[in-house]
Every structure is written in C-alpha cells, then in structure tokens.
DSSP file (Angstrom, degrees, kcal/mol; ACC not computed):
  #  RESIDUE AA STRUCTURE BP1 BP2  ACC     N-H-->O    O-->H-N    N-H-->O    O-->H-N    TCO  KAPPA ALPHA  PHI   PSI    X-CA   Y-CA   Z-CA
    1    1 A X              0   0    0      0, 0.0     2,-0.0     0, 0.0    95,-0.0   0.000 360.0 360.0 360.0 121.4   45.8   -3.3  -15.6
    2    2 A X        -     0   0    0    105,-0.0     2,-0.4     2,-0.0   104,-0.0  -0.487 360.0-144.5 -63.1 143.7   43.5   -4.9  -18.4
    3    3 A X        -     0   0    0    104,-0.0     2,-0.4    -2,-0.0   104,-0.1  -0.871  10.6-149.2-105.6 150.0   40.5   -3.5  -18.5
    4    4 A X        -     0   0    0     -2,-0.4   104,-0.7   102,-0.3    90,-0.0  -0.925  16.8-123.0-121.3 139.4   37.6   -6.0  -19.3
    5    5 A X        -     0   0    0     -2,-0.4     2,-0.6     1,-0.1   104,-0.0  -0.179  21.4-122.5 -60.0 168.0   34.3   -4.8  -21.1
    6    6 A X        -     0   0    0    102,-0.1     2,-0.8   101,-0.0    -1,-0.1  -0.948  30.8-153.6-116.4 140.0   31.4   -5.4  -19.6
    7    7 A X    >   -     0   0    0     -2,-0.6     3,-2.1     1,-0.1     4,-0.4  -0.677   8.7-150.4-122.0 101.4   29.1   -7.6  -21.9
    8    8 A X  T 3  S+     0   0    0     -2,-0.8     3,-0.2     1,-0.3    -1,-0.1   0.407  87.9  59.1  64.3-106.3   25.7   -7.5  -21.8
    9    9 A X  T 3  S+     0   0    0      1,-0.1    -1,-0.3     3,-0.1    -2,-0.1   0.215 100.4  75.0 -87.0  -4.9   24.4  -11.0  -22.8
   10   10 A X  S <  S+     0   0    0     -3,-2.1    79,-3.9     1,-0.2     2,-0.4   0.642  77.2  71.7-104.0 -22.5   26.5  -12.1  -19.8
   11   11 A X  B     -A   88   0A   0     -4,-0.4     2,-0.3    -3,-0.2    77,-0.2  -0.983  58.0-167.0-128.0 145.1   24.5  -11.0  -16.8
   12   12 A X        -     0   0    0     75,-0.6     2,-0.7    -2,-0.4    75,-0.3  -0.990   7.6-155.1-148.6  75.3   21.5  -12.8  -15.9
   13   13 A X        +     0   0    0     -2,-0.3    73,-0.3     1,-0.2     3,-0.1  -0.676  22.5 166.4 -76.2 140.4   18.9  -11.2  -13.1
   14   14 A X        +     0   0    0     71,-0.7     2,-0.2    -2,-0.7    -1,-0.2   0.530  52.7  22.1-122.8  -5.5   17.3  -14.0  -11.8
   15   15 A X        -     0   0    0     70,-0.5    70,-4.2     2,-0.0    -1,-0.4  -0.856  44.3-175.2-168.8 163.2   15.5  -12.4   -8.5
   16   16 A X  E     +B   84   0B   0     -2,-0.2     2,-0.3    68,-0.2    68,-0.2  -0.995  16.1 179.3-145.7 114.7   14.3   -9.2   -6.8
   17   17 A X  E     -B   83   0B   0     66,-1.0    66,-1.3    -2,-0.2     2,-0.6  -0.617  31.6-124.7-108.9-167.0   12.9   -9.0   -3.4
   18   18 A X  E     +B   82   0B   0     -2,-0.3    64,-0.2    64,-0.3     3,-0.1  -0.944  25.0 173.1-121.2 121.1   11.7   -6.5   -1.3
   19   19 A X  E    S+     0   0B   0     -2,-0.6     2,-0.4    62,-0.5    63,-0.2   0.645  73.7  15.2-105.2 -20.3   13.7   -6.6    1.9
   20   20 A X  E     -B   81   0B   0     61,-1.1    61,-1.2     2,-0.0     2,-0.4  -0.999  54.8-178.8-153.7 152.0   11.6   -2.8    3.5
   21   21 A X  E     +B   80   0B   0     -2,-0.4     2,-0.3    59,-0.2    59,-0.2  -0.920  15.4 177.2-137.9 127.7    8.4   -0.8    2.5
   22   22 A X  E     +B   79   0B   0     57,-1.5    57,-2.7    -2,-0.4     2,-0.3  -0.843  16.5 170.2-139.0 131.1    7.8    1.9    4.3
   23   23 A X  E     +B   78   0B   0     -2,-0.3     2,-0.3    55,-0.2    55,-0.2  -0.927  19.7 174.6 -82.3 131.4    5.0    5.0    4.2
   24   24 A X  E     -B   77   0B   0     53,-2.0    53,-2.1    -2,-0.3     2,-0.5  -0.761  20.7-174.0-148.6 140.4    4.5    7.5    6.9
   25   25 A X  E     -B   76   0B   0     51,-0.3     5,-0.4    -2,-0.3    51,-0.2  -0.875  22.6-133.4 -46.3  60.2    2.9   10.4    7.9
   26   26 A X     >  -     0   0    0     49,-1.1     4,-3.5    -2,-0.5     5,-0.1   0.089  33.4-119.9 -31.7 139.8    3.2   12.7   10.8
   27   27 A X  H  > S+     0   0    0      2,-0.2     4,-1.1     1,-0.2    -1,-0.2   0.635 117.4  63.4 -62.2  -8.5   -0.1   13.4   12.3
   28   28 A X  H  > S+     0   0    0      2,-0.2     4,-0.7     1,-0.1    -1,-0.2   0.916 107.0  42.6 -74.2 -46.2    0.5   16.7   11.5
   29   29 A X  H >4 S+     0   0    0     46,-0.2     3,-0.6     1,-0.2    -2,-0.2   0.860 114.2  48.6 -29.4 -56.1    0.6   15.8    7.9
   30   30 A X  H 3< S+     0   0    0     -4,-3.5     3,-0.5    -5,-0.4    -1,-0.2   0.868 110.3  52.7 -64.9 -31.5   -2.1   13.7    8.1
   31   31 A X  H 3< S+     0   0    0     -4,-1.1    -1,-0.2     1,-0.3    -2,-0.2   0.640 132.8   7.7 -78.1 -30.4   -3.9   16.5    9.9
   32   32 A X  S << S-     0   0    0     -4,-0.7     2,-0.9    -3,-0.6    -1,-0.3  -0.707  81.7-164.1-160.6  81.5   -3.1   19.3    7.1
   33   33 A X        -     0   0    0     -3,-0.5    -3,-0.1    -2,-0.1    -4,-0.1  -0.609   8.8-167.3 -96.1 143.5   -1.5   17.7    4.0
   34   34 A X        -     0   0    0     -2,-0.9     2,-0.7    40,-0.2    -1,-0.1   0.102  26.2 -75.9 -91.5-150.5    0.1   19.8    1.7
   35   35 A X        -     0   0    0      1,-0.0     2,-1.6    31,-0.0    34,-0.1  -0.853  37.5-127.7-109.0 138.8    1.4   19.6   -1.6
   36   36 A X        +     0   0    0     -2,-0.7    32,-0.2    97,-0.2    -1,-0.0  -0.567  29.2 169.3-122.4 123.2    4.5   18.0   -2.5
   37   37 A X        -     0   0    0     -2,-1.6     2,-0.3    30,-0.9    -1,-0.2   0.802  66.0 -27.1 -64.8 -34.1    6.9   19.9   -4.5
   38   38 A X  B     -G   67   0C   0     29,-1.0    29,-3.2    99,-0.0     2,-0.2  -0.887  61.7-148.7-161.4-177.1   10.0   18.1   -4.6
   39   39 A X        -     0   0    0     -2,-0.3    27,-0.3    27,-0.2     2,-0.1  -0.852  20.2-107.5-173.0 143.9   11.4   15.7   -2.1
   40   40 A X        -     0   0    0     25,-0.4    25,-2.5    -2,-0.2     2,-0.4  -0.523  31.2-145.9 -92.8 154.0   15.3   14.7   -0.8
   41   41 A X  E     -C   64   0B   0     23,-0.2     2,-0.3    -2,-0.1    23,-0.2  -0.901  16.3-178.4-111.1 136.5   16.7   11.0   -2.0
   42   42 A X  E     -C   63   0B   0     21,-1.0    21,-1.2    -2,-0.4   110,-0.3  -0.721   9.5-175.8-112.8 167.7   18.9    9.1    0.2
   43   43 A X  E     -CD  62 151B   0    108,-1.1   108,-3.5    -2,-0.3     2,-0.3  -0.772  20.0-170.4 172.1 142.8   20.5    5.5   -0.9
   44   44 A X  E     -C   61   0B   0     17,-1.6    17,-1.2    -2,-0.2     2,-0.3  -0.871   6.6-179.4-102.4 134.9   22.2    3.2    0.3
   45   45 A X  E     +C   60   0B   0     -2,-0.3     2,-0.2    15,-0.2    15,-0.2  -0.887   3.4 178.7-147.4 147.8   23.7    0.2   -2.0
   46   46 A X  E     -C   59   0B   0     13,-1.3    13,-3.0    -2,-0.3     2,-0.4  -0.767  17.7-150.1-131.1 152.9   26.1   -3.2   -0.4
   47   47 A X  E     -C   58   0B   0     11,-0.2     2,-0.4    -2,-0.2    11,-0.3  -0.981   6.7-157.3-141.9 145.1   27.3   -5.9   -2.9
   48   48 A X  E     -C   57   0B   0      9,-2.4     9,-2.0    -2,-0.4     2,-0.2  -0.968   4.8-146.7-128.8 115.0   28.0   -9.5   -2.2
   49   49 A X  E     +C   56   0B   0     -2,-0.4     7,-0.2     7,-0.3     2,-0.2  -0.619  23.1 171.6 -47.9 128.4   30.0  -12.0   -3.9
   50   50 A X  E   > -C   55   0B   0      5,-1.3     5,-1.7    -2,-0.2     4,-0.3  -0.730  11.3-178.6-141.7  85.4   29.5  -15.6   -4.3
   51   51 A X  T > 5S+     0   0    0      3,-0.2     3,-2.6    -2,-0.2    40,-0.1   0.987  71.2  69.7 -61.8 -50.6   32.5  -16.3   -7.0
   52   52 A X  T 3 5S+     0   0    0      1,-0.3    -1,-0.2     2,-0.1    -3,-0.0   0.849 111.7  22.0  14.1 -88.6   31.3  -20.1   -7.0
   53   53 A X  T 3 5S-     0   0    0      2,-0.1    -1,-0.3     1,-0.1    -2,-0.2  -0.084 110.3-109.7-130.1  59.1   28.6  -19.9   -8.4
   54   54 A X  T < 5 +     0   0    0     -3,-2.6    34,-2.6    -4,-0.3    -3,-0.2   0.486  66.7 143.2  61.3  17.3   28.9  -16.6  -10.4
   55   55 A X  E   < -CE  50  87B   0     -5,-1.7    -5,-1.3    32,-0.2     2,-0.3  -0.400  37.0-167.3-105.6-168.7   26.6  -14.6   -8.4
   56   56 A X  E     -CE  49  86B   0     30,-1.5    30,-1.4    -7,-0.2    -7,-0.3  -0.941   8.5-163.9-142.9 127.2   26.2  -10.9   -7.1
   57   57 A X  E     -CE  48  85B   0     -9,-2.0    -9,-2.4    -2,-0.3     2,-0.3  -0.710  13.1-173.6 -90.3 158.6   23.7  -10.1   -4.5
   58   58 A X  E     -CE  47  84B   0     26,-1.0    26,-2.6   -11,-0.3     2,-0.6  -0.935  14.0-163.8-141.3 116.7   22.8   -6.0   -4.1
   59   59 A X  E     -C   46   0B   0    -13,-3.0   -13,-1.3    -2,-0.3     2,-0.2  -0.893   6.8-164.5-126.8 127.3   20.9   -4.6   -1.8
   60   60 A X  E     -C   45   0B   0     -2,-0.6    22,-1.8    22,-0.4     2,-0.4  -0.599   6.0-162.7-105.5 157.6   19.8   -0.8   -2.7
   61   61 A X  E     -CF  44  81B   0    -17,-1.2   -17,-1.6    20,-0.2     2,-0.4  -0.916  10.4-176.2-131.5  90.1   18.3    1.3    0.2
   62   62 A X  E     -CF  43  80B   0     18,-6.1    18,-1.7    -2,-0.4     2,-0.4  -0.822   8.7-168.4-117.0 154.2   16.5    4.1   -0.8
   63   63 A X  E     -CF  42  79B   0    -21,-1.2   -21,-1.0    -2,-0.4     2,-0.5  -0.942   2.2-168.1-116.9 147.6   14.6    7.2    1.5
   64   64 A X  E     -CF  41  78B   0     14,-2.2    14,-1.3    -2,-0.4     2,-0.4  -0.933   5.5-176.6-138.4 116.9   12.6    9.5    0.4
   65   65 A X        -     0   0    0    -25,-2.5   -25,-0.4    -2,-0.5     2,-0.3  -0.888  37.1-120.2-113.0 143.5   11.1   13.5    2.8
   66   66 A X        -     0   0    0     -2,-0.4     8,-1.5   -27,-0.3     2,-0.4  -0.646  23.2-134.5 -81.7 133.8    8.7   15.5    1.0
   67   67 A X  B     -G   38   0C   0    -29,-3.2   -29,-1.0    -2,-0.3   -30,-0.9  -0.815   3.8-139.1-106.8 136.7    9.6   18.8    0.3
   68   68 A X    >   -     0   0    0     -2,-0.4     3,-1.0   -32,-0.2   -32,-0.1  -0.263  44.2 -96.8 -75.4 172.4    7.4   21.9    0.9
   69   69 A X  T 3  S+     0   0    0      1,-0.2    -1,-0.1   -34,-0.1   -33,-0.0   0.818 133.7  57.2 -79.2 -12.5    7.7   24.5   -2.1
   70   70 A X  T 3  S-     0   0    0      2,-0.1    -1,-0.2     1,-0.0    -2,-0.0  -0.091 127.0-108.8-102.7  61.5   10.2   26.2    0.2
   71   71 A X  S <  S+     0   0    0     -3,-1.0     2,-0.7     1,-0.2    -2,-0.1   0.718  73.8 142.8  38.2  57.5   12.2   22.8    0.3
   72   72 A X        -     0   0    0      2,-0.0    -1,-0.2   -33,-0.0    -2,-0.1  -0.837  57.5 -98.6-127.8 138.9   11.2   22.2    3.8
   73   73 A X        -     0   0    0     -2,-0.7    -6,-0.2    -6,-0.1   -34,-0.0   0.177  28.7-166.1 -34.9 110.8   10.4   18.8    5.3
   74   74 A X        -     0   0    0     -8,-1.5   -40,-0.2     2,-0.1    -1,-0.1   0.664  45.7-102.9 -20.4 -54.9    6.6   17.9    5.7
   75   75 A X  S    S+     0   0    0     -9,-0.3   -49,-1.1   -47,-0.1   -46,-0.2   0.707  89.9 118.9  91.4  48.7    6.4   14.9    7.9
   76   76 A X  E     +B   25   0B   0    -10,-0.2   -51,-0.3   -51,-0.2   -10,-0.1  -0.554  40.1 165.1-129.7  80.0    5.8   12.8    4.8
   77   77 A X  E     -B   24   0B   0    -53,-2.1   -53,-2.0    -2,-0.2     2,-0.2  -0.360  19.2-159.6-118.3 169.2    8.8   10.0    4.3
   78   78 A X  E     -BF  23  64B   0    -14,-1.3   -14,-2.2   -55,-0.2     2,-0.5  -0.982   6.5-177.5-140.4 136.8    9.4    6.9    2.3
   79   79 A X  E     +BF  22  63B   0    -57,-2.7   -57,-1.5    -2,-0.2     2,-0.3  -0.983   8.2 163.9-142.4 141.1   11.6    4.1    2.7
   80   80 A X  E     -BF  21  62B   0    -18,-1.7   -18,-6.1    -2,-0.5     2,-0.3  -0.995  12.7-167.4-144.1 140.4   12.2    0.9    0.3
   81   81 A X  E     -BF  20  61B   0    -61,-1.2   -61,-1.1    -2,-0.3   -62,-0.5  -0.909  16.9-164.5-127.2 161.0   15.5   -1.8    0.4
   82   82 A X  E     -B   18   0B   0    -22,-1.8   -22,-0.4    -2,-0.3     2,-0.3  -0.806  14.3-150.5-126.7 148.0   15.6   -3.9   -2.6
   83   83 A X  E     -B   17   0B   0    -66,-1.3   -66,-1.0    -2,-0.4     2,-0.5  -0.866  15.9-171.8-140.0 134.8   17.4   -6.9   -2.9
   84   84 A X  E     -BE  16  58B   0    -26,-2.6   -26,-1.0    -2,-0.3     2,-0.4  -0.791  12.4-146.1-116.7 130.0   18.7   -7.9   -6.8
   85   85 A X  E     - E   0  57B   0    -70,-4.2   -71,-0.7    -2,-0.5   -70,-0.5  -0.894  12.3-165.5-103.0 152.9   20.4  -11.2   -7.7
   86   86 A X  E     - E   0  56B   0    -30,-1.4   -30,-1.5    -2,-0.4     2,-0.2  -0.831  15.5-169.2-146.3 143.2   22.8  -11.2  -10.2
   87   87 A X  E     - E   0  55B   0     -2,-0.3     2,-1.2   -32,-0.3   -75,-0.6  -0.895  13.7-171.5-133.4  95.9   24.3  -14.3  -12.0
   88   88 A X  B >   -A   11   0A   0    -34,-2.6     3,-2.4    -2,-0.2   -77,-0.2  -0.733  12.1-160.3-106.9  95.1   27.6  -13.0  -14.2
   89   89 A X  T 3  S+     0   0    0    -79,-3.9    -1,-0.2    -2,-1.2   -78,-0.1   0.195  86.1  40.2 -91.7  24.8   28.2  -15.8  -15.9
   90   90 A X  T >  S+     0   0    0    -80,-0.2     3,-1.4   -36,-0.1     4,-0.4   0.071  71.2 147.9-153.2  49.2   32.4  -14.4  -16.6
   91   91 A X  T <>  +     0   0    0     -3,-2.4     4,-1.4     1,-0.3    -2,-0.1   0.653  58.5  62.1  -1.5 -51.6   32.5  -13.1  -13.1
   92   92 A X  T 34 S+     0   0    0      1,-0.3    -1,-0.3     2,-0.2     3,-0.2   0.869  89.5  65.4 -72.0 -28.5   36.4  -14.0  -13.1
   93   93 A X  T <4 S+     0   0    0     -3,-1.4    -1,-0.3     1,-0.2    13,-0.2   0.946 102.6  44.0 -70.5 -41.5   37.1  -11.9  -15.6
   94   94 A X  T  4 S+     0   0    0     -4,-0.4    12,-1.7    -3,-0.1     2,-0.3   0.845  83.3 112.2 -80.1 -14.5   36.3   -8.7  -13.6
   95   95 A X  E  <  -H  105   0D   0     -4,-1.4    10,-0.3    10,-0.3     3,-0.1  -0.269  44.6-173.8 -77.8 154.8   37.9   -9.7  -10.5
   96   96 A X  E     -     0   0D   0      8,-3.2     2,-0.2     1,-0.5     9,-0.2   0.907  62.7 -24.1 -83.3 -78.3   41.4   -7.5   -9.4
   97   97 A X  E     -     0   0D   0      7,-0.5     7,-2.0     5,-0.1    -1,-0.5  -0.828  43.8-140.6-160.5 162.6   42.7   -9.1   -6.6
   98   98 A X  E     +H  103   0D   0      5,-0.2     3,-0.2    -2,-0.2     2,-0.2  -0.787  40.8 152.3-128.1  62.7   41.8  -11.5   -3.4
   99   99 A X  E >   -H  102   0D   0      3,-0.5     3,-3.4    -2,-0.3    -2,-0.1  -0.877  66.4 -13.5-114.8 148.7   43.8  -10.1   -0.5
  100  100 A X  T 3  S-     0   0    0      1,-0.3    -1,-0.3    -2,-0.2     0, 0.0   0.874 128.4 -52.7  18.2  81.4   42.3  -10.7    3.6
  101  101 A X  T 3  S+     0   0    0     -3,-0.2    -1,-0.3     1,-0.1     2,-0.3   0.571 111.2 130.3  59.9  15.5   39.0  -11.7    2.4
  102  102 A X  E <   -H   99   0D   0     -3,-3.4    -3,-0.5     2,-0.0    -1,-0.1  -0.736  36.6-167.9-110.8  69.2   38.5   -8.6    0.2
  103  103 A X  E     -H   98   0D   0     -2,-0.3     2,-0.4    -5,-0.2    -5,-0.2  -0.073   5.6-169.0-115.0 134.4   37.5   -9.2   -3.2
  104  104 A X  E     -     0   0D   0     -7,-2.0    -8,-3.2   -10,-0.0    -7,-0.5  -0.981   9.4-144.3-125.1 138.6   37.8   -6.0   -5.6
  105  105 A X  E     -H   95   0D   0     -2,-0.4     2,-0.5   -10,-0.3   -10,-0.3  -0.839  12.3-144.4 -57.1 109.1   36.1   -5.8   -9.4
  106  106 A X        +     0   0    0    -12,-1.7     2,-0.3    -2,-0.4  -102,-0.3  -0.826  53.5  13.4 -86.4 145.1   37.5   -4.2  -11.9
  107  107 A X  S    S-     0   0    0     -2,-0.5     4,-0.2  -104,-0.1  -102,-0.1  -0.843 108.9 -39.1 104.8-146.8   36.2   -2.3  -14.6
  108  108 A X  S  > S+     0   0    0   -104,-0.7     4,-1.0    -2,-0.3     5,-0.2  -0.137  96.4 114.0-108.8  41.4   32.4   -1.0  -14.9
  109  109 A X  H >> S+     0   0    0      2,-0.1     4,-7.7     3,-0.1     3,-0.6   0.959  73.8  38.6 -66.5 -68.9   30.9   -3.9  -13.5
  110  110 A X  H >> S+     0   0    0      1,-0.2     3,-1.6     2,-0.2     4,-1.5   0.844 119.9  47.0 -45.1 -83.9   29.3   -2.8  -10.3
  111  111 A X  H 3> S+     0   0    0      1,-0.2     4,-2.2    -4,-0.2    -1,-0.2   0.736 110.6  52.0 -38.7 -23.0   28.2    0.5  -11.8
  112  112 A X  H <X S+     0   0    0     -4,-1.0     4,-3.5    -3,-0.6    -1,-0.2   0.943 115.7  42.4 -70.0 -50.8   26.8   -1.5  -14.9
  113  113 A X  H <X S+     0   0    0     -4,-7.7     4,-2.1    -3,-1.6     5,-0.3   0.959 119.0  47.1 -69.9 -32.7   24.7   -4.0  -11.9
  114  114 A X  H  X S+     0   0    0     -4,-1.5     4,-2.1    -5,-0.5    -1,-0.3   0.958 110.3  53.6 -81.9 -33.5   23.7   -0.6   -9.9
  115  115 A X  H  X S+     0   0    0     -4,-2.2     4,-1.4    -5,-0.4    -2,-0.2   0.928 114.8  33.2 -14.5 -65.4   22.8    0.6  -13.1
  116  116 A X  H  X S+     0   0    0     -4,-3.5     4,-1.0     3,-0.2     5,-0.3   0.933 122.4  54.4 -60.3 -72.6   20.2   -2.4  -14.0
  117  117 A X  H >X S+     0   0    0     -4,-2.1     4,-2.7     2,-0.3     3,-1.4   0.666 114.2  38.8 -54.5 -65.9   19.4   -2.5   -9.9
  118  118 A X  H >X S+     0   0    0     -4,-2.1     3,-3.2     1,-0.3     4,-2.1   0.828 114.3  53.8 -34.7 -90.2   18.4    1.5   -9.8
  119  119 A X  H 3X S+     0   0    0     -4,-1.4     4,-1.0     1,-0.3    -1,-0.3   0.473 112.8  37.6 -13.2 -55.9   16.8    1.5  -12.8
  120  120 A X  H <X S+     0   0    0     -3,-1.4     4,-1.4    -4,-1.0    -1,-0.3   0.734 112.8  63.8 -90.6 -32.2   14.3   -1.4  -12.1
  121  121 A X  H <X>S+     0   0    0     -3,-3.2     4,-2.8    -4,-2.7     5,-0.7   0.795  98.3  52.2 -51.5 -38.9   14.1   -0.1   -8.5
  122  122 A X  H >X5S+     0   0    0     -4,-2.1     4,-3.7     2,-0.2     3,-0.8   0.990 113.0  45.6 -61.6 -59.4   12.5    3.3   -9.7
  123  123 A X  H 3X5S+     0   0    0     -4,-1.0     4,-1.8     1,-0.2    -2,-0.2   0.803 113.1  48.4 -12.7 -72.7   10.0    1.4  -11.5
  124  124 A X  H 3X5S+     0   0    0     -4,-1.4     4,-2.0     2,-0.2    -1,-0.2   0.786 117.6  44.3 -33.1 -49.7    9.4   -1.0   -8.4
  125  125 A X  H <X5S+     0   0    0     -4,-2.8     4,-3.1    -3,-0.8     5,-0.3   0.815 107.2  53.8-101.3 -22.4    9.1    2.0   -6.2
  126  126 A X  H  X<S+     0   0    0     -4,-3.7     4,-1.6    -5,-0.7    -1,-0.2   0.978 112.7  52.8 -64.2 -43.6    6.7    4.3   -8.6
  127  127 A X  H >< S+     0   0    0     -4,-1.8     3,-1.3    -5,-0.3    -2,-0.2   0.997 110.3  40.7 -41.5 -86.2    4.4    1.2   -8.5
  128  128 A X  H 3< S+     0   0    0     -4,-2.0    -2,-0.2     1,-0.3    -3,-0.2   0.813 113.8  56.1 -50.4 -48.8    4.2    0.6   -4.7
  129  129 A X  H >< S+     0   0    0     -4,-3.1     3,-2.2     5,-0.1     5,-0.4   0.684  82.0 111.3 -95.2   4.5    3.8    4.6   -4.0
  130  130 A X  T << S+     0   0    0     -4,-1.6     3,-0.1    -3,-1.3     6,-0.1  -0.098  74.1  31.0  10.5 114.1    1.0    4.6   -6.3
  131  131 A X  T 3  S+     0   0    0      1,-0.3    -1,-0.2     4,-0.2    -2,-0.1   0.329 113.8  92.4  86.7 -16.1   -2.4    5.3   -4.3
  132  132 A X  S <  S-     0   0    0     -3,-2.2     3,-0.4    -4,-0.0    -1,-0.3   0.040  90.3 -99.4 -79.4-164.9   -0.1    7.5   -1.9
  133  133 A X  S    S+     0   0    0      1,-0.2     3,-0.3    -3,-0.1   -97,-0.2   0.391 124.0  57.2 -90.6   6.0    1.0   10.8   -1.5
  134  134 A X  S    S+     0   0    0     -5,-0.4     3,-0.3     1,-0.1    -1,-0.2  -0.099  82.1 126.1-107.3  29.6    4.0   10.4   -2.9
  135  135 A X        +     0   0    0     -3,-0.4    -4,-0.2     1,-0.3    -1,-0.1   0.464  68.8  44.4 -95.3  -7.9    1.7    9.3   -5.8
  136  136 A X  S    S+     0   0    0     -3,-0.3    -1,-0.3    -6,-0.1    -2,-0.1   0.335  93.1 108.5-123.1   5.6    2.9   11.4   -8.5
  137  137 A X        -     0   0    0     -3,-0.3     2,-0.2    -8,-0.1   -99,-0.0  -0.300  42.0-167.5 -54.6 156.4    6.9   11.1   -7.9
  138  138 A X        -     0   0    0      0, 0.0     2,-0.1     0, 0.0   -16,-0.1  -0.819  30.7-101.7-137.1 149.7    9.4    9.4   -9.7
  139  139 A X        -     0   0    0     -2,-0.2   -16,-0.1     1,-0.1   -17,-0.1  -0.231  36.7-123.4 -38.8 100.5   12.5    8.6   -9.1
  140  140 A X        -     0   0    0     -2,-0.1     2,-0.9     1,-0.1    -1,-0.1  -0.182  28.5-112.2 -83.0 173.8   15.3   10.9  -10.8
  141  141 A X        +     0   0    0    -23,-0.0     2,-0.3     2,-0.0    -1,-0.1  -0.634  47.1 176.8 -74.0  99.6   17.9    9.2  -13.2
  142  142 A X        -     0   0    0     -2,-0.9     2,-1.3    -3,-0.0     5,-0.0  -0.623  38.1 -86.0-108.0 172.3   21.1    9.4  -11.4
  143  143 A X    >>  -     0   0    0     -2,-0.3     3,-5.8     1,-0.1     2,-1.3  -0.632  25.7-148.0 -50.1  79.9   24.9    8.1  -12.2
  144  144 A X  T 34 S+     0   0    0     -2,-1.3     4,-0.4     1,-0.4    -1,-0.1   0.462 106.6  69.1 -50.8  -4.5   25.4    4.2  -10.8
  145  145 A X  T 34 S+     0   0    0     -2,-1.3    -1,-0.4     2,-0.1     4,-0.1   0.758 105.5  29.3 -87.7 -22.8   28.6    5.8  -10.5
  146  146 A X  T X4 S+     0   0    0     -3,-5.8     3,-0.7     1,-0.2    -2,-0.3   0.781 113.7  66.1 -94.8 -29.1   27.3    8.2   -7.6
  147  147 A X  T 3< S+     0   0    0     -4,-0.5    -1,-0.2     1,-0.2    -3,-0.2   0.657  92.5  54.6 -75.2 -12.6   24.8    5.6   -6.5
  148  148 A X  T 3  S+     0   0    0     -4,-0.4     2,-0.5     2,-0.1    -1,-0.2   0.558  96.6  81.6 -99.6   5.1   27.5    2.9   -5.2
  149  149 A X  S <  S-     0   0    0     -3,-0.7    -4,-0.0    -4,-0.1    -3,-0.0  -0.800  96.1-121.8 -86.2 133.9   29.0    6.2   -2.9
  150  150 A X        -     0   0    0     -2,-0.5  -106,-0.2  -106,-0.1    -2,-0.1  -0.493  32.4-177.2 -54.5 151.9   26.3    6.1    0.3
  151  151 A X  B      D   43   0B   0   -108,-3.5  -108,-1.1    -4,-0.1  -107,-0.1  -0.496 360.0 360.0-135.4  98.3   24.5    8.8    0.9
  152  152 A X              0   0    0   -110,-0.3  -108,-0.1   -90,-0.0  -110,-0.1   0.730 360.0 360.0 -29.7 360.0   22.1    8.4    4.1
C-alpha cells in the first residue's frame, strides 16, 4: 500500500459550529459547591465524506464530571459537540478503497483533521466555560490517534 503524506498547505478549515453547549449543576452542587480538582473526559468524534467537492465534515462530542479531590463525581457536568468543515483539496489521494458505500482513508489524514478539530475545540471550549465553574479547566492534549476511538 502507498502511503501518502499528509501536506499541510492542502487542507483548508473553512467552518466551525457549535452543534451542543451544555452547563449543569445538581442542586446539591449548587447548594454546596466545592472545589474542582480534576474532572473525567468523554468524546465522541464521526467523519463525513463529500469526495465531490473535497470536503470532510467532523463532528467532536466532548463531556466533561467534576471530580472531587477523592476523584468522585460532584453533580457538576459539561457537554459541547462541535462541528469542523474540512476542504482537502487532494482528498483522492488518501482514499483506500470504495466497497458497499464505505469509503476508508489511508494514511494520517483523519488523525491529522482530529488533530486540527481537538485542538481548536479545547480553545473553543476553555472560552465558553469561562465565567463557570469549570472556569479554570483546560482541556488536556491527547493523541488524535485515541481521540477517533469513542469513548462515552
């Protein structure tokens, strides 16, 4: 199998929405908030094709519980979906093979576009929980390789 490089200068995001926001609070929280030490990450991320006209839609899913300092839930969650357009303007190159409607990529594209997509998502999501309680979080730097396996 040729492997093809991934270049750069070649992909083009051209929009980012926000597809979920979510804050909450348990009244119990609300009632007695504590401090929060640490906190567990969930994510989701789906990719869409459009060979056409070169594009990649992504849509990242992420959750976020507040952790006590003995790692135990709060009542304090967060939840944001993302949604990243992608224009890869030599798309053909990275596709494997086209069998029942199943398109597969080869090489490090997808991890390269969950790369960009995480990455600009932590940002995105350090912004909005700003003004929260979740106000002093960020997002840690994981592997785009580990982010395109789910984990709820």
């Amino acid at each position: 199998m040729n492997q093809v490089s991934v270049d750069p200068t070649q992909i083009h995001l051209i929009g980012i929405k926000i597809v979920k926001e979510l804050v909450e609070c348990s009244n119990d929280f609300m009632d007695n908030p504590v401090d929060v030490h640490n906190f567990a990450l969930g994510h989701n991320y789906v990719q869409a094709l459009n060979i056409e006209e070169k594009g990649i839609r992504t849509r990242l899913f992420l959750s976020l519980k507040a952790l006590d300092d003995k790692d135990e839930e709060i009542g304090l969650e967060a939840e944001y979906g993302l949604e990243f357009h992608f224009v890869v303007e030599n798309l053909n190159e990275f596709i494997e093979n086209q069998e029942d409607d199943l398109i597969k990529l080869k090489g490090a594209l997808t991890p390269t576009l969950a790369g960009i997509a995480y990455s600009t998502a932590r940002g995105v999501v350090w912004e909005k929980l700003s003004g929260t309680y979740f106000s002093h979080i960020v997002l840690p730097v994981i592997n785009p390789n580990d982010l395109i396996k789910t984990k709820e």
